[in-house]
HTML snippet that shows the backbone in 3Dmol.js (N, CA, C, O; Angstrom):
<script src="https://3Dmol.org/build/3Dmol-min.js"></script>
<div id="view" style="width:600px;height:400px;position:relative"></div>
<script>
const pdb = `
ATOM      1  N   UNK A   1     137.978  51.190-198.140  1.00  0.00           N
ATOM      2  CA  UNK A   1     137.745  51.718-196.818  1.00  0.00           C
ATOM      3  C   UNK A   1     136.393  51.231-196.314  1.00  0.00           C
ATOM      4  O   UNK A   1     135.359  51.114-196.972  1.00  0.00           O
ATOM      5  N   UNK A   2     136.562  51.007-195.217  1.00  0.00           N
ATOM      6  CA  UNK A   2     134.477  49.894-194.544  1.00  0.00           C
ATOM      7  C   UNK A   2     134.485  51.707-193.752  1.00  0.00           C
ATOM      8  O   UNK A   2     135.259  52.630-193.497  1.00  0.00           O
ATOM      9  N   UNK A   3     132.751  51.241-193.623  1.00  0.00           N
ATOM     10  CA  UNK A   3     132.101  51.968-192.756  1.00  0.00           C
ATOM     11  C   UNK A   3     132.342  51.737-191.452  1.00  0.00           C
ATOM     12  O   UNK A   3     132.731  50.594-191.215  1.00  0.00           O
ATOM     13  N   UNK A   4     132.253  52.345-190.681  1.00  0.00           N
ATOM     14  CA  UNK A   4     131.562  52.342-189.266  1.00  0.00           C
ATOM     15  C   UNK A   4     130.435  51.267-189.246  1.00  0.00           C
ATOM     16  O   UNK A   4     129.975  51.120-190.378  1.00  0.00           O
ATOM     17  N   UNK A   5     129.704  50.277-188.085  1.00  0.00           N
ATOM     18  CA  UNK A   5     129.030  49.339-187.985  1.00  0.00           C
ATOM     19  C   UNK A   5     127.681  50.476-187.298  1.00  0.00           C
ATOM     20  O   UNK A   5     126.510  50.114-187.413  1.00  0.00           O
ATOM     21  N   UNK A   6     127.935  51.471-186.789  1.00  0.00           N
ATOM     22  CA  UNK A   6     127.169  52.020-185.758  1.00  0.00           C
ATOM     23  C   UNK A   6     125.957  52.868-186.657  1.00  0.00           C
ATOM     24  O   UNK A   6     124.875  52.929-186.073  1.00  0.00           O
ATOM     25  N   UNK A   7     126.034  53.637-188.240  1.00  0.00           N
ATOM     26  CA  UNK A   7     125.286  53.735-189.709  1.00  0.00           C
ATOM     27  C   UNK A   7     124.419  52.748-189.595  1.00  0.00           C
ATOM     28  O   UNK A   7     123.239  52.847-189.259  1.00  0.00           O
ATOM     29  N   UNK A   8     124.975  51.846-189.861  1.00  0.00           N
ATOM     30  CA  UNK A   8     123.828  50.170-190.607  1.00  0.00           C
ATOM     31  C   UNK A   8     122.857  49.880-189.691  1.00  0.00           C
ATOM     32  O   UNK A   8     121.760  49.447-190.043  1.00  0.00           O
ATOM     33  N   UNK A   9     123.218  50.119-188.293  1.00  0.00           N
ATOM     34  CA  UNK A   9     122.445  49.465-186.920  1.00  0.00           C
ATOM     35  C   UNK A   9     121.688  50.719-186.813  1.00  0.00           C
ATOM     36  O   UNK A   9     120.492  50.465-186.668  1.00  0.00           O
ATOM     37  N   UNK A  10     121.901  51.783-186.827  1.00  0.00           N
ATOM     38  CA  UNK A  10     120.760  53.078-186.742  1.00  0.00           C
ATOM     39  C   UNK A  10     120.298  53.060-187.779  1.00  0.00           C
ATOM     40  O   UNK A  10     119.409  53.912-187.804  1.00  0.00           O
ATOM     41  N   UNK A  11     120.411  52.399-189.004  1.00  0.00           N
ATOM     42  CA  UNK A  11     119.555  52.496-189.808  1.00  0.00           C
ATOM     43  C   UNK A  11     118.168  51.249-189.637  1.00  0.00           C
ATOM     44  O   UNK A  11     116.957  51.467-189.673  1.00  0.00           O
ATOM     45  N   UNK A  12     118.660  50.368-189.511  1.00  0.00           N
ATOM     46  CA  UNK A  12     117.717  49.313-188.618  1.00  0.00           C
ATOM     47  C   UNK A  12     116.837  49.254-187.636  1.00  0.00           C
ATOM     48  O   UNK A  12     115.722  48.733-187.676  1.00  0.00           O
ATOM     49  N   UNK A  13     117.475  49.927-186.535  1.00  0.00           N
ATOM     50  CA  UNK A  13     116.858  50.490-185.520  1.00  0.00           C
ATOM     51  C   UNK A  13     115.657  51.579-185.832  1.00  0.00           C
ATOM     52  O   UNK A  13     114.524  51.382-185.394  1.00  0.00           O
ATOM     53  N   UNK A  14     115.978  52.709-186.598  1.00  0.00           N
ATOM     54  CA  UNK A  14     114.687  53.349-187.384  1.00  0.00           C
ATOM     55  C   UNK A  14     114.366  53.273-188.079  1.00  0.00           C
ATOM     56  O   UNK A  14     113.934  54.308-188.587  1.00  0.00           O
ATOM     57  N   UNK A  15     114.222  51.874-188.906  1.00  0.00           N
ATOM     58  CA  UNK A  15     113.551  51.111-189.391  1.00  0.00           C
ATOM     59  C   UNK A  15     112.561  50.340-188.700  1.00  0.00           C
ATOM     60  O   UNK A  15     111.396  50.523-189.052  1.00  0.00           O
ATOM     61  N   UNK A  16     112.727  49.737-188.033  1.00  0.00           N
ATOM     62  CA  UNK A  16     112.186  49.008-187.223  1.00  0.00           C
ATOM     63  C   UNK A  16     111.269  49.522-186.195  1.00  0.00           C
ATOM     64  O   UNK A  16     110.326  48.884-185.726  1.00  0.00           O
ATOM     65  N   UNK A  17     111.481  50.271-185.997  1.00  0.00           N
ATOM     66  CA  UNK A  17     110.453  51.744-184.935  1.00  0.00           C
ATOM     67  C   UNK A  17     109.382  52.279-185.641  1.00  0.00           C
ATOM     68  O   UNK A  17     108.227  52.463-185.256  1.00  0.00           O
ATOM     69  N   UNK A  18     110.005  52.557-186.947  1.00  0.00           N
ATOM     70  CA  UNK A  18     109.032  53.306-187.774  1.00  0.00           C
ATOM     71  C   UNK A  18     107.999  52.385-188.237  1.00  0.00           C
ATOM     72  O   UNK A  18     106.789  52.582-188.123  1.00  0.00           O
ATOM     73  N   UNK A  19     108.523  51.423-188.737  1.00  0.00           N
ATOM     74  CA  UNK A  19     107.554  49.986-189.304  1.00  0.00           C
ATOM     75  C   UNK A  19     106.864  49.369-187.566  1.00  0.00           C
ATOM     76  O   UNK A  19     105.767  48.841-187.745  1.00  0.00           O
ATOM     77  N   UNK A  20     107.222  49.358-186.324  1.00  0.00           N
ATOM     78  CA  UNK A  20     106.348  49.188-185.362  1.00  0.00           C
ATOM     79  C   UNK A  20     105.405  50.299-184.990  1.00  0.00           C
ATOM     80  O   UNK A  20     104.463  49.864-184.328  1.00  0.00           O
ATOM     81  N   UNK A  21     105.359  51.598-185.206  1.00  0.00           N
ATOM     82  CA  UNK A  21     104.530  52.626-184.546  1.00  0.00           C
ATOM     83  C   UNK A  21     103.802  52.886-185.895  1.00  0.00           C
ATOM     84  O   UNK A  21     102.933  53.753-185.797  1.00  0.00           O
ATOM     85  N   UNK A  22     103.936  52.387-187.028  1.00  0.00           N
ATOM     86  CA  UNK A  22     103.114  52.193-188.403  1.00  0.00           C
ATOM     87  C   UNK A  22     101.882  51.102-187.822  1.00  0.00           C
ATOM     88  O   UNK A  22     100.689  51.342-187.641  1.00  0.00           O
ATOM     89  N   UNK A  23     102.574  49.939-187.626  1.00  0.00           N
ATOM     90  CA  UNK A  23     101.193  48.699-187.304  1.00  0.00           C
ATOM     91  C   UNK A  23     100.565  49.121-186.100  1.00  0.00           C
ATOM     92  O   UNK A  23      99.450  48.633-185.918  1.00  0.00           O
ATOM     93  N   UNK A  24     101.044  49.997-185.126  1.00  0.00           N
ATOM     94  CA  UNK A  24     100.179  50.163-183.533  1.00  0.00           C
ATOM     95  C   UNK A  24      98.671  50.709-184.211  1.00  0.00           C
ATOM     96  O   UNK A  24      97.495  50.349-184.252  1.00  0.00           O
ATOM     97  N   UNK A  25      99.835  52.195-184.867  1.00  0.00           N
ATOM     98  CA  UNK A  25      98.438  53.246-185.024  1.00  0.00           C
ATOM     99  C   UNK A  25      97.175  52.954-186.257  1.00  0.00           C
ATOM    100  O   UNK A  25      96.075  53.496-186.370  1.00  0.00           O
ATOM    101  N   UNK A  26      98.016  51.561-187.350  1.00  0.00           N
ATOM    102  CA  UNK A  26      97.298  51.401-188.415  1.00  0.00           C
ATOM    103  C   UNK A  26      95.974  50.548-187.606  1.00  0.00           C
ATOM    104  O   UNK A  26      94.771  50.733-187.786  1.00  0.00           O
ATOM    105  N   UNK A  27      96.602  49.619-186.718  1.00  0.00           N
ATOM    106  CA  UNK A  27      96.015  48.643-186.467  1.00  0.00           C
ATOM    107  C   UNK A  27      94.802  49.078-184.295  1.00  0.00           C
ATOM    108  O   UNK A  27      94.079  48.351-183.614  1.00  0.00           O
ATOM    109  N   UNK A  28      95.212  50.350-184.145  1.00  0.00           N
ATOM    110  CA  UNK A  28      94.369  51.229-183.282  1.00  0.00           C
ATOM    111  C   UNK A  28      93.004  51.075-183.924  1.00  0.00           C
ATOM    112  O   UNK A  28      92.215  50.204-183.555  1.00  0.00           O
ATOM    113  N   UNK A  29      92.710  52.051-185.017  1.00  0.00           N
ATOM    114  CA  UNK A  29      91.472  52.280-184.972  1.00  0.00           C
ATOM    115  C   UNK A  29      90.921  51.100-186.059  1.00  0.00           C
ATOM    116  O   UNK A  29      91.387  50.797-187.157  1.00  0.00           O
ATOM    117  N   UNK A  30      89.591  50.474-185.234  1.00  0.00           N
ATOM    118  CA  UNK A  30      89.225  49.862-186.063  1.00  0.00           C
ATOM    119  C   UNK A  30      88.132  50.410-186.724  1.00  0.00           C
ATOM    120  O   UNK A  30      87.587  51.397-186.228  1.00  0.00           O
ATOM    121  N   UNK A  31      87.539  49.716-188.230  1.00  0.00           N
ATOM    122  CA  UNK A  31      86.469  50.620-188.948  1.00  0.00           C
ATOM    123  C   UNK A  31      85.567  49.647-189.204  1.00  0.00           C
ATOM    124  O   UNK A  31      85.662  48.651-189.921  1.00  0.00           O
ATOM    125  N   UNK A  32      84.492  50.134-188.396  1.00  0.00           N
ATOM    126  CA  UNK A  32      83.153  49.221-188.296  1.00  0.00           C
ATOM    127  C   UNK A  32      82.426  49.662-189.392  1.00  0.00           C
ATOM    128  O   UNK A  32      82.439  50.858-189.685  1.00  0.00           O
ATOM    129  N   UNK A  33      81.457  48.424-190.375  1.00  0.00           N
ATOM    130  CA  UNK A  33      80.915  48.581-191.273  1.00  0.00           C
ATOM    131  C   UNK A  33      79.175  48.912-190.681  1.00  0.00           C
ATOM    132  O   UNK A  33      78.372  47.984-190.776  1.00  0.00           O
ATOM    133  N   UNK A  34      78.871  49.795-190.297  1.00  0.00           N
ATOM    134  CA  UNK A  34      77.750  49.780-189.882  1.00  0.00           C
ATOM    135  C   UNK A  34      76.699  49.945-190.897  1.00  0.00           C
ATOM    136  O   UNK A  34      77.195  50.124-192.009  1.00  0.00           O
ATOM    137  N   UNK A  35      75.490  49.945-190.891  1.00  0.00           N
ATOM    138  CA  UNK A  35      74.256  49.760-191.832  1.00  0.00           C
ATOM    139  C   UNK A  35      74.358  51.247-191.593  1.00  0.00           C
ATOM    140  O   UNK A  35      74.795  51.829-190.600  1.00  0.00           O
ATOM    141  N   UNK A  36      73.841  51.763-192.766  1.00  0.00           N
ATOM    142  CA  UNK A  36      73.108  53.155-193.352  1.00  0.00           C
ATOM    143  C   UNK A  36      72.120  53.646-192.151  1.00  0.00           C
ATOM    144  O   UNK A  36      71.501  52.908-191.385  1.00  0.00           O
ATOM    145  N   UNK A  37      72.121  54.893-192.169  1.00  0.00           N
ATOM    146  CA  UNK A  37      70.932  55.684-191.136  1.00  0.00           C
ATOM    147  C   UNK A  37      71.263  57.617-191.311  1.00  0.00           C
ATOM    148  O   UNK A  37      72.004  58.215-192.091  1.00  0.00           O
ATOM    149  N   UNK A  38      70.550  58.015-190.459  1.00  0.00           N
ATOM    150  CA  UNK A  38      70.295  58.936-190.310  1.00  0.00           C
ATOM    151  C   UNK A  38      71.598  59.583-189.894  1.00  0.00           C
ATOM    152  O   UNK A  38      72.304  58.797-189.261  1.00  0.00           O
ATOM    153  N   UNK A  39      72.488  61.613-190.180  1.00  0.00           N
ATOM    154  CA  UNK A  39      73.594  61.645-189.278  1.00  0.00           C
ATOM    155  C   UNK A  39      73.117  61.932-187.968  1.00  0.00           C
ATOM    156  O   UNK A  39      72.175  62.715-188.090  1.00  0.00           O
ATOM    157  N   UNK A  40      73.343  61.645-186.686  1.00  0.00           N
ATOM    158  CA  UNK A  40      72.891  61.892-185.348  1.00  0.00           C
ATOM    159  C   UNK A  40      73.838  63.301-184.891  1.00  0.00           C
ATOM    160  O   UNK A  40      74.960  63.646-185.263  1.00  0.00           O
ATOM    161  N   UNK A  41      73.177  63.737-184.230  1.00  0.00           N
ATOM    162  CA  UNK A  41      73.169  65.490-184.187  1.00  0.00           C
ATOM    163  C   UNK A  41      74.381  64.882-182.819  1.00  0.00           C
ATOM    164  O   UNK A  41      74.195  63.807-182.249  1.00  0.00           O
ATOM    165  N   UNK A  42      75.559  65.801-182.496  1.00  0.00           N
ATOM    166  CA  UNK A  42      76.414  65.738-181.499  1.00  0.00           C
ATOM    167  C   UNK A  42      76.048  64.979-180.228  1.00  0.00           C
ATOM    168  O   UNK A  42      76.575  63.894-179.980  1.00  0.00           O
ATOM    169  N   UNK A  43      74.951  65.667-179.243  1.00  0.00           N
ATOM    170  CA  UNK A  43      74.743  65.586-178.233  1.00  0.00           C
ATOM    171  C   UNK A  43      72.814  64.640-178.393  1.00  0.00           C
ATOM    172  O   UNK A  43      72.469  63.500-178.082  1.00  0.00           O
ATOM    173  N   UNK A  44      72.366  65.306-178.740  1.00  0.00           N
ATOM    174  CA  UNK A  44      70.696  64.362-178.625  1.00  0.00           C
ATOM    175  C   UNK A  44      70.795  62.898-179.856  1.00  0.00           C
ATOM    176  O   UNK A  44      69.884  62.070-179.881  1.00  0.00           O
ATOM    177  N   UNK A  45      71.954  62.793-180.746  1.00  0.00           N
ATOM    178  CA  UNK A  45      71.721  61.414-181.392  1.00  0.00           C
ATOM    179  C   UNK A  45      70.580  62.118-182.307  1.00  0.00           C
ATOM    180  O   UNK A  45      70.422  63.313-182.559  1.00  0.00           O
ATOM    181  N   UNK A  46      69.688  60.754-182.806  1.00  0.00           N
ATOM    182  CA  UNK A  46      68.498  60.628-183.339  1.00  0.00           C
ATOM    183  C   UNK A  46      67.272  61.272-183.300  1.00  0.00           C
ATOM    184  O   UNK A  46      66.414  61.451-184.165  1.00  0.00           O
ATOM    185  N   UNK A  47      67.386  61.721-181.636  1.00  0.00           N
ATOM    186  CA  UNK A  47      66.225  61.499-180.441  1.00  0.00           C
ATOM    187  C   UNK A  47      65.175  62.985-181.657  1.00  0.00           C
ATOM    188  O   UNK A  47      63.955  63.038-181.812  1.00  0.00           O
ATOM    189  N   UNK A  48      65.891  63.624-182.069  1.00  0.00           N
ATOM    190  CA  UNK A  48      65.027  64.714-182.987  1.00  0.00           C
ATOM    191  C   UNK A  48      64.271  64.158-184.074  1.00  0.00           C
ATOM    192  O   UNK A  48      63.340  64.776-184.591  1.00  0.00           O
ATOM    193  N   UNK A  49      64.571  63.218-184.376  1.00  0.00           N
ATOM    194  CA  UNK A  49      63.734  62.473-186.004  1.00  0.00           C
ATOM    195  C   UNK A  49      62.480  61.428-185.151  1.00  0.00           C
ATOM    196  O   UNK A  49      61.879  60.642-185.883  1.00  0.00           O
ATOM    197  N   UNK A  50      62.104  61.436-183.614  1.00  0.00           N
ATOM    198  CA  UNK A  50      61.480  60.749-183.541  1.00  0.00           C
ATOM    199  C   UNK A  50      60.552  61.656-182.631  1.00  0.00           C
ATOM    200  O   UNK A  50      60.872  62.420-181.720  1.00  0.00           O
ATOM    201  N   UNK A  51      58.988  61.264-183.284  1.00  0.00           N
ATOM    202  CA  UNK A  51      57.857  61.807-183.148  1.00  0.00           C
ATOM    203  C   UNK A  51      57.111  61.465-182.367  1.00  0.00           C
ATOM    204  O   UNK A  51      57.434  60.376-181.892  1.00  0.00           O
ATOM    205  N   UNK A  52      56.127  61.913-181.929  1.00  0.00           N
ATOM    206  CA  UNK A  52      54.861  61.529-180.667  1.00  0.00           C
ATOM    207  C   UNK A  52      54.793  59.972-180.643  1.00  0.00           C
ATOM    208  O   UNK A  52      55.060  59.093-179.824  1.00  0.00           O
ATOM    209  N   UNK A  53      54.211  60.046-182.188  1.00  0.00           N
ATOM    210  CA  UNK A  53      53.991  58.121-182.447  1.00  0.00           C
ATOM    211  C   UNK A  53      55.680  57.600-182.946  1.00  0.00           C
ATOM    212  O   UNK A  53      56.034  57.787-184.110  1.00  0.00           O
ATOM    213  N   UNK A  54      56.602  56.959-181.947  1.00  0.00           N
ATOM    214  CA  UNK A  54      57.978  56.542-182.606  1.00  0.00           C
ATOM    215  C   UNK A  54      58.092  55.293-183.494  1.00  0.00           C
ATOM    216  O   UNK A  54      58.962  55.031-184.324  1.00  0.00           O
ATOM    217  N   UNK A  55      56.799  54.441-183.056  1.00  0.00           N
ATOM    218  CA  UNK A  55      56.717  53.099-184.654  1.00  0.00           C
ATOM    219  C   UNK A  55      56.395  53.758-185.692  1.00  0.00           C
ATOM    220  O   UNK A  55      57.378  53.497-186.385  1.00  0.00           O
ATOM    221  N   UNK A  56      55.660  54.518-186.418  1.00  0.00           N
ATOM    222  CA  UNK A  56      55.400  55.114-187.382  1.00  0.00           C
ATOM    223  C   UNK A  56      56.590  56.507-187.841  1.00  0.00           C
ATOM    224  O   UNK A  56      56.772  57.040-188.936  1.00  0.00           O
ATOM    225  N   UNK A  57      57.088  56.708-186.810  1.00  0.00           N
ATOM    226  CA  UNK A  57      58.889  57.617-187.228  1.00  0.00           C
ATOM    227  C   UNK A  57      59.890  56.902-187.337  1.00  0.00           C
ATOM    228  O   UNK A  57      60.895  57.415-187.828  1.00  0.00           O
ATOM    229  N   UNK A  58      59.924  55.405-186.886  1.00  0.00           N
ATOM    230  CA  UNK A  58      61.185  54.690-187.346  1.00  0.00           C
ATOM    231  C   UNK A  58      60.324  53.534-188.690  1.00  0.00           C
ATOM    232  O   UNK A  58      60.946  52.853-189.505  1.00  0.00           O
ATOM    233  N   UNK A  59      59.135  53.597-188.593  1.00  0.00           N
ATOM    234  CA  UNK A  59      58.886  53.214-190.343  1.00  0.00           C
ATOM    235  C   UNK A  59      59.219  53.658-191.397  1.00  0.00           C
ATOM    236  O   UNK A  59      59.703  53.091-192.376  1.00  0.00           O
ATOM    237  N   UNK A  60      58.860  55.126-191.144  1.00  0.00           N
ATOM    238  CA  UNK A  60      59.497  56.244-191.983  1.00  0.00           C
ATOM    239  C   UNK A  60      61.051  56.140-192.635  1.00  0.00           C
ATOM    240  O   UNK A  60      61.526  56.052-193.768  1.00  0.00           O
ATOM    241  N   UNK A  61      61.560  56.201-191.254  1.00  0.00           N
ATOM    242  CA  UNK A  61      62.887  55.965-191.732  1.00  0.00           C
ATOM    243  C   UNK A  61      63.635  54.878-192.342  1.00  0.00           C
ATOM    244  O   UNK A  61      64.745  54.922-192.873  1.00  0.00           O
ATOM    245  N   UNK A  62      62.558  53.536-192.121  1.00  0.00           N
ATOM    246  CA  UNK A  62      63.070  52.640-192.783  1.00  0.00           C
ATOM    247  C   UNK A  62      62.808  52.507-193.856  1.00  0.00           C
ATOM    248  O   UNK A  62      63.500  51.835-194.621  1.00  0.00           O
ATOM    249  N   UNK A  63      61.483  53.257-194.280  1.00  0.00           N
ATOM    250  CA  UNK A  63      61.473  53.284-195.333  1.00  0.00           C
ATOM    251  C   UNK A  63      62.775  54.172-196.470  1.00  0.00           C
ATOM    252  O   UNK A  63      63.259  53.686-197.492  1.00  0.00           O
ATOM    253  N   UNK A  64      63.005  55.206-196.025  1.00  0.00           N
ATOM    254  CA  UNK A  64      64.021  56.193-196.447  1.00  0.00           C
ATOM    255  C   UNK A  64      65.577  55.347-196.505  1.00  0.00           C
ATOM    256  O   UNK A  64      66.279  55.201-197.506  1.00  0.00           O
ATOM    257  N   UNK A  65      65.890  54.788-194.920  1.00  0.00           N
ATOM    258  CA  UNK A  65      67.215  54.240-195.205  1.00  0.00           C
ATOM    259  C   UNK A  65      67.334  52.533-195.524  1.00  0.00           C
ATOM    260  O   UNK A  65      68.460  52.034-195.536  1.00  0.00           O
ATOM    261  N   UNK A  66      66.155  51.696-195.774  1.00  0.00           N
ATOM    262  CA  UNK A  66      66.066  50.545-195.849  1.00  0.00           C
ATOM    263  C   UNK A  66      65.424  49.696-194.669  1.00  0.00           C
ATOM    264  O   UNK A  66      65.230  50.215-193.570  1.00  0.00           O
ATOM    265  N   UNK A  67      65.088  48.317-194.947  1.00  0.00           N
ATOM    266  CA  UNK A  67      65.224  47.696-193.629  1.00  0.00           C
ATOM    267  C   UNK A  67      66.001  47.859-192.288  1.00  0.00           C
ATOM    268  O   UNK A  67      65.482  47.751-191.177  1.00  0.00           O
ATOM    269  N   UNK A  68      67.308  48.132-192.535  1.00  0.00           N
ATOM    270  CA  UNK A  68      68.314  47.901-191.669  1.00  0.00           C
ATOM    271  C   UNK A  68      69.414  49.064-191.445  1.00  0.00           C
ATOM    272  O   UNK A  68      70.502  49.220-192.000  1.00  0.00           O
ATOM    273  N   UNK A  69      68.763  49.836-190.436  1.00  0.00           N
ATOM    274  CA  UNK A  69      69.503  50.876-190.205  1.00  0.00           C
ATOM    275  C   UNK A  69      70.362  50.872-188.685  1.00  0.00           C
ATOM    276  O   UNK A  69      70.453  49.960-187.864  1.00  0.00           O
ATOM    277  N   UNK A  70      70.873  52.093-188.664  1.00  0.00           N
ATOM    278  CA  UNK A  70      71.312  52.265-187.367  1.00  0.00           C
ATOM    279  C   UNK A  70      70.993  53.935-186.806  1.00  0.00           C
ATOM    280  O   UNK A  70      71.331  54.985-187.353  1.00  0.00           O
ATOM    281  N   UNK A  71      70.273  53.747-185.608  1.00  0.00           N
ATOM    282  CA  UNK A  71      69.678  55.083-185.002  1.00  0.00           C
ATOM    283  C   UNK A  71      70.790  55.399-183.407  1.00  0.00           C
ATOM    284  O   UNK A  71      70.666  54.689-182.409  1.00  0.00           O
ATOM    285  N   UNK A  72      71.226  55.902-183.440  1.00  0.00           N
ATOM    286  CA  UNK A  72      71.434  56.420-182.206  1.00  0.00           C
ATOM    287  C   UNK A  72      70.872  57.708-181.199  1.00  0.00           C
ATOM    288  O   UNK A  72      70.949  58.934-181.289  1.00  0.00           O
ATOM    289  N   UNK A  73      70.279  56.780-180.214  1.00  0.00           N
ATOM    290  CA  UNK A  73      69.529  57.501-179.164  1.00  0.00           C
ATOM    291  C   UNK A  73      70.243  57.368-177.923  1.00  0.00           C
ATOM    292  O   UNK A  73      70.350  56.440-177.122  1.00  0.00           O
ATOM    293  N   UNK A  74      70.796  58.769-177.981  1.00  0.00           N
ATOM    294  CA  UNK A  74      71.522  58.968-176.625  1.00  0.00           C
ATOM    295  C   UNK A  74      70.781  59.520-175.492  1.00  0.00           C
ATOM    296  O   UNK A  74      71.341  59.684-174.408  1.00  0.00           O
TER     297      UNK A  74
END
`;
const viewer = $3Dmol.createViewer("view");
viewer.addModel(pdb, "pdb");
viewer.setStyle({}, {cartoon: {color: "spectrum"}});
viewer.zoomTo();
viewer.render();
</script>
């Protein structure tokens, strides 16, 4: 006794949907390797870790997170 043809093709069909809305959302967010730093507070960023004198508060910090950080000042 054969199947029905209309099984095999819905099985394909959500196959094929599932394996396309897999690569959209895998391939959505991308993940940037950014350099080490400080966590930045919601709304002010950084702007709190930096002091009267700001070359001598981002020395600081480089000293703490390396040469090569990333500060965000919003």
């Amino acid at each position: 006794m054969e199947l029905p043809p209309w099984p095999s093709l819905l099985v394909i069909v959500l196959t094929a949907v599932v394996f396309f809305l897999a690569t959209i959302l895998c391939h959505g967010r991308r993940v940037y390797r950014l350099p080490l730093g400080p966590k930045p507070w919601p709304i002010i960023g950084n702007l709190n870790l930096i002091g009267a004198l700001p070359h001598r508060s981002i020395h600081e910090l480089s000293k703490r997170y390396g040469p090569l950080i990333q500060l965000r000042l919003v």
